[in-house]
LUMZA-608744 format. One record per residue (C-alpha): residue in one letter; z, y, x; residue number from 1. Coordinates in steps of 0.05 Angstrom, whole numbers, padded with zeros to 5 digits, always signed. Layout:
# residues N
<'A' <Z Y X> NUM>
...
This chain:
# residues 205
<'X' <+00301 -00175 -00001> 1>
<'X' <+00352 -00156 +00052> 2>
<'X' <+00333 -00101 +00106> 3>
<'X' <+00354 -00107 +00179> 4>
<'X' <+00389 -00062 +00215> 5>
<'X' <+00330 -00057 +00256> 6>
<'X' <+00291 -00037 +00203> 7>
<'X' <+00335 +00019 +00184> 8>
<'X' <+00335 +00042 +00251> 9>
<'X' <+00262 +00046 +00266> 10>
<'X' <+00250 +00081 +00202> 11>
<'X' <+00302 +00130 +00205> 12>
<'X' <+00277 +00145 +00273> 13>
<'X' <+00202 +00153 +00238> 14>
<'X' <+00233 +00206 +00194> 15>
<'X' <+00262 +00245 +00247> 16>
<'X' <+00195 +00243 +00285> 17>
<'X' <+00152 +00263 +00218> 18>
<'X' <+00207 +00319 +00209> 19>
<'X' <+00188 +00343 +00266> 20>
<'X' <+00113 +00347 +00246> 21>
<'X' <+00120 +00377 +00186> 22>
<'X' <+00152 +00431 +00220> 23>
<'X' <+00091 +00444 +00274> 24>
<'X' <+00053 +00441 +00218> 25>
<'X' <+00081 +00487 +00173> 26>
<'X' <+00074 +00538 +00235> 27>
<'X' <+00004 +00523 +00243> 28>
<'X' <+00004 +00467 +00297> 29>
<'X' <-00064 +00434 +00298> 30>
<'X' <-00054 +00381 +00342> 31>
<'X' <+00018 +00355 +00306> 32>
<'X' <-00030 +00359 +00244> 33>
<'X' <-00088 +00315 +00277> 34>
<'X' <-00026 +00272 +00295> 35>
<'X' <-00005 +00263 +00229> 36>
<'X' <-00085 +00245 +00198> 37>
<'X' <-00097 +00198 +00247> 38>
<'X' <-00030 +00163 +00233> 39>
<'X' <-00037 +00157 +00160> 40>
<'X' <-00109 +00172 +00140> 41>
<'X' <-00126 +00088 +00148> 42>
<'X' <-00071 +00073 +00114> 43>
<'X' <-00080 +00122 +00049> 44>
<'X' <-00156 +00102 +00045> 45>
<'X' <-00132 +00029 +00043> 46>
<'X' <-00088 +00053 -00010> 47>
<'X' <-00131 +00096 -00053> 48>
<'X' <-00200 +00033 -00053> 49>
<'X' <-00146 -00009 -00081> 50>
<'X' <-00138 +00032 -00145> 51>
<'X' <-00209 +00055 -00151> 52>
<'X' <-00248 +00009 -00108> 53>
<'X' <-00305 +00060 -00070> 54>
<'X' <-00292 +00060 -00009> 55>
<'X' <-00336 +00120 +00012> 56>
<'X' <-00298 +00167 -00049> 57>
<'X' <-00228 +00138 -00029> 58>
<'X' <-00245 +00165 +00046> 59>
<'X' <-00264 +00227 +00012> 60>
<'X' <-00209 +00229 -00041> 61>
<'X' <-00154 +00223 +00023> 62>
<'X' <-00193 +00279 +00063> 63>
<'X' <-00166 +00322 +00006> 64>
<'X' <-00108 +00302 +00004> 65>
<'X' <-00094 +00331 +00080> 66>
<'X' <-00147 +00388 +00069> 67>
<'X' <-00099 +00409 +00015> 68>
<'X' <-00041 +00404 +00061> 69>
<'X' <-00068 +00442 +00126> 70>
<'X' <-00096 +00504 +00068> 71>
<'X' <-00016 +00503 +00037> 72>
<'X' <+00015 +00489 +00106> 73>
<'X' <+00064 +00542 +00105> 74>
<'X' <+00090 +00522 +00043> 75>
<'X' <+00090 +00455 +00047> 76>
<'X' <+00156 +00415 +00043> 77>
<'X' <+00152 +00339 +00021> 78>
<'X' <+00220 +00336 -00021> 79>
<'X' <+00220 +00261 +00011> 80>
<'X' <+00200 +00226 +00067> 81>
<'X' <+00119 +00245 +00087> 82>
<'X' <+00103 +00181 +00085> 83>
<'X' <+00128 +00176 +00014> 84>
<'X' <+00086 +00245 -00003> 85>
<'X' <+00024 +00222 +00031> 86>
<'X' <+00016 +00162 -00022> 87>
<'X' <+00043 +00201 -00074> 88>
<'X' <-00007 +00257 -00063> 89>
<'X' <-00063 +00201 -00047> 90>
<'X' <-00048 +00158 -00115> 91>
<'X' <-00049 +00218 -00150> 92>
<'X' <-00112 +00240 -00124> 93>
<'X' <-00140 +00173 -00152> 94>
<'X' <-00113 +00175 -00220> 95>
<'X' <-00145 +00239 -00223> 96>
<'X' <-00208 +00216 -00196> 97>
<'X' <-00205 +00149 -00257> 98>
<'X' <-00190 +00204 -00312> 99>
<'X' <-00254 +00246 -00281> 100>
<'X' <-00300 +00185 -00287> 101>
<'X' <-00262 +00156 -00347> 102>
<'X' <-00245 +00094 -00309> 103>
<'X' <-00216 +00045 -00346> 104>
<'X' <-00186 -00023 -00314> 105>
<'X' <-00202 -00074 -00275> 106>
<'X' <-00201 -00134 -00318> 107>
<'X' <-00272 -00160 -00304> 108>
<'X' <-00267 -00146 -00231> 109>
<'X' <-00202 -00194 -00231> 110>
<'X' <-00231 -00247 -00285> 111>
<'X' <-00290 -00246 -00225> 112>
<'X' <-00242 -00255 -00170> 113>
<'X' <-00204 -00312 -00204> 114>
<'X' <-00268 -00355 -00214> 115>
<'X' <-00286 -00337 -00142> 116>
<'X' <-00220 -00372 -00129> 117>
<'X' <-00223 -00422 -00173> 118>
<'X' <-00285 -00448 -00143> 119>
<'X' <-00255 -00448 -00077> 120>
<'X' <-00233 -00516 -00043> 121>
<'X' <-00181 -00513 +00010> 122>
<'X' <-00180 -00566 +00059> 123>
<'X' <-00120 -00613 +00075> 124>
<'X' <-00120 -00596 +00153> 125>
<'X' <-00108 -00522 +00149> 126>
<'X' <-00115 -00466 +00205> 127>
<'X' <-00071 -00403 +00212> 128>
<'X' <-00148 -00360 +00191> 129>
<'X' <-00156 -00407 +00128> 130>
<'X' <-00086 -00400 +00111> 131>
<'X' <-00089 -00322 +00114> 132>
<'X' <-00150 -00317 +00073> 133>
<'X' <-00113 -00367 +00016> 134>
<'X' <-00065 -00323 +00014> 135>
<'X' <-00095 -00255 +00011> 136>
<'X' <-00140 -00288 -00049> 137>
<'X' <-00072 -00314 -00087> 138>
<'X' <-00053 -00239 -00083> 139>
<'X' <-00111 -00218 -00113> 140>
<'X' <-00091 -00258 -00178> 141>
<'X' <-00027 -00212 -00184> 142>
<'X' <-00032 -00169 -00244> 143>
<'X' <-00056 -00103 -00221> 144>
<'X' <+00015 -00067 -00214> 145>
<'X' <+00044 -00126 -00189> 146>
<'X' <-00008 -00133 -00136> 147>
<'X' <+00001 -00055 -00110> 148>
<'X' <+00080 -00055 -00108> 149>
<'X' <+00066 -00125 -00072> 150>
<'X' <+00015 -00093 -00020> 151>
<'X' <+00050 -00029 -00011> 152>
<'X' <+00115 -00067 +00018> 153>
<'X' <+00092 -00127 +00052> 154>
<'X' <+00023 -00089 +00077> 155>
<'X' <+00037 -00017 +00081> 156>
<'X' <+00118 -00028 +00102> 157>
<'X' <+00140 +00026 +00044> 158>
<'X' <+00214 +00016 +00025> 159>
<'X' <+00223 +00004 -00045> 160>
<'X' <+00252 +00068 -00058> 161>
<'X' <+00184 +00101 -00026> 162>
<'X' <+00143 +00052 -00077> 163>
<'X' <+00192 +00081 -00138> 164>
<'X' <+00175 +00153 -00112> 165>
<'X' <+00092 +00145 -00117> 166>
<'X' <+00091 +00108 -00166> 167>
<'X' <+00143 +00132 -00211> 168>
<'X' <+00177 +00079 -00221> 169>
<'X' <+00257 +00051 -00216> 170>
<'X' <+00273 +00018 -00149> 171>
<'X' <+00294 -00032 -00191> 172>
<'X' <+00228 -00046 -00219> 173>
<'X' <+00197 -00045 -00150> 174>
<'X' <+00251 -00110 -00134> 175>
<'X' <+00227 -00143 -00206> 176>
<'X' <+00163 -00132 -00187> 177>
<'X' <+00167 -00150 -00114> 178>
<'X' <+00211 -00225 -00145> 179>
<'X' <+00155 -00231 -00192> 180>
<'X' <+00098 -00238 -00146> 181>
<'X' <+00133 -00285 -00092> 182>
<'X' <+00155 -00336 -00148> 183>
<'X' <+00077 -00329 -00175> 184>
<'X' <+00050 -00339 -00099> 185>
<'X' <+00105 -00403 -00090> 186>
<'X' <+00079 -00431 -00148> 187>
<'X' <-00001 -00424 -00132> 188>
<'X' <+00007 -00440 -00062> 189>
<'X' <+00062 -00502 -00071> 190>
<'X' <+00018 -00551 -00035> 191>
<'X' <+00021 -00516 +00032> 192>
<'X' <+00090 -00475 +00015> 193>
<'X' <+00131 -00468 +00078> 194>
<'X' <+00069 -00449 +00114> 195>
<'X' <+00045 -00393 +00075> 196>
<'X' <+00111 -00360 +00060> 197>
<'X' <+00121 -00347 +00131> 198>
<'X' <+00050 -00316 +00133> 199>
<'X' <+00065 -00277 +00080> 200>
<'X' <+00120 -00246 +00096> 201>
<'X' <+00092 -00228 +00165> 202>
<'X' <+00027 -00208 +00131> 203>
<'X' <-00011 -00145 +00157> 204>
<'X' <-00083 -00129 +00136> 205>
């Protein structure tokens, strides 16, 4: 649970950078802008399919989400870090896109996914590719808040008190959260443990 110093360092130094860019932007700088899509825009739509699964609306729903930025630019003034605001802005976005089409769960979609799973045999002699696939399917058994705060830190590198900000939530929760899912993915993927929890915690998608 521990951050390095490292860590710290490189994302303090990301914060000075993305002050920076909000800045340009607020003064009308189209290329610190562009900068700013491009960094986050595969990220967010990442993001946004995982809590309403379409990809081609999730694309659209994140377009919106800087569309609405560059047309309030001069005003605009994240109250914490951008990345934090970006998937703030983004989930929100979603949630109202779920209300809009009365959306309601996922349940089927994971009762789907577990049989998928189940079904699934896993050979003795494993490679680093099987391995990775083993475990992205154990995350998909998470319950569905469980699996976000899980993907949002070990995927998408947000600190927990970035999670707690978009998804209103305590930091403390985020860390409950976070606990919960590696003692579920320990106990799942006990045959080949000390494997897999070194590719999770090194896990990109």
């Amino acid at each position: 649970m521990e951050k390095s110093l490292g860590t710290e360092a490189k994302t303090s130094n990301a914060d000075t950078m993305e002050s920076g860019l909000v800045e340009r932007i607020r003064a009308g700088d189209e290329v610190a802008f562009e900068l700013l899509f491009r960094s986050y825009y595969p990220r967010l739509c990442r993001f946004t399919f995982r809590l309403i699964r379409d990809s081609s609306d999730a694309e659209q729903l994140v377009q919106d989400v800087f569309l609405n930025i560059w047309q309030m630019r001069e005003g605009w003034s994240p109250r914490s870090t951008v990345r934090s605001y970006l998937y703030r802005a983004a989930r929100n976005q979603a949630l109202n896109y779920l209300k809009h089409r009365r959306v309601v769960g996922s349940v089927d979609e994971l009762e789907v996914q577990t049989a998928e799973i189940a079904r699934a045999s896993i050979q003795e002699d494993y490679e680093r590719k099987e391995l990775m696939v083993a475990v992205q399917q154990a995350i998909e058994l998470l319950p569905p808040r469980c699996k976000l705060v899980f993907a949002l830190h070990r995927q998408d590198g947000l600190t927990y008190s970035e999670i707690a900000d978009v998804l209103d939530i305590s930091t403390k929760t985020v860390e409950t959260q976070i606990g919960r899912a590696l003692k579920f993915l320990r106990k799942i993927l006990k045959p080949y443990l000390a494997v897999v929890m070194t590719l999770i915690h090194s896990l990109k998608s």
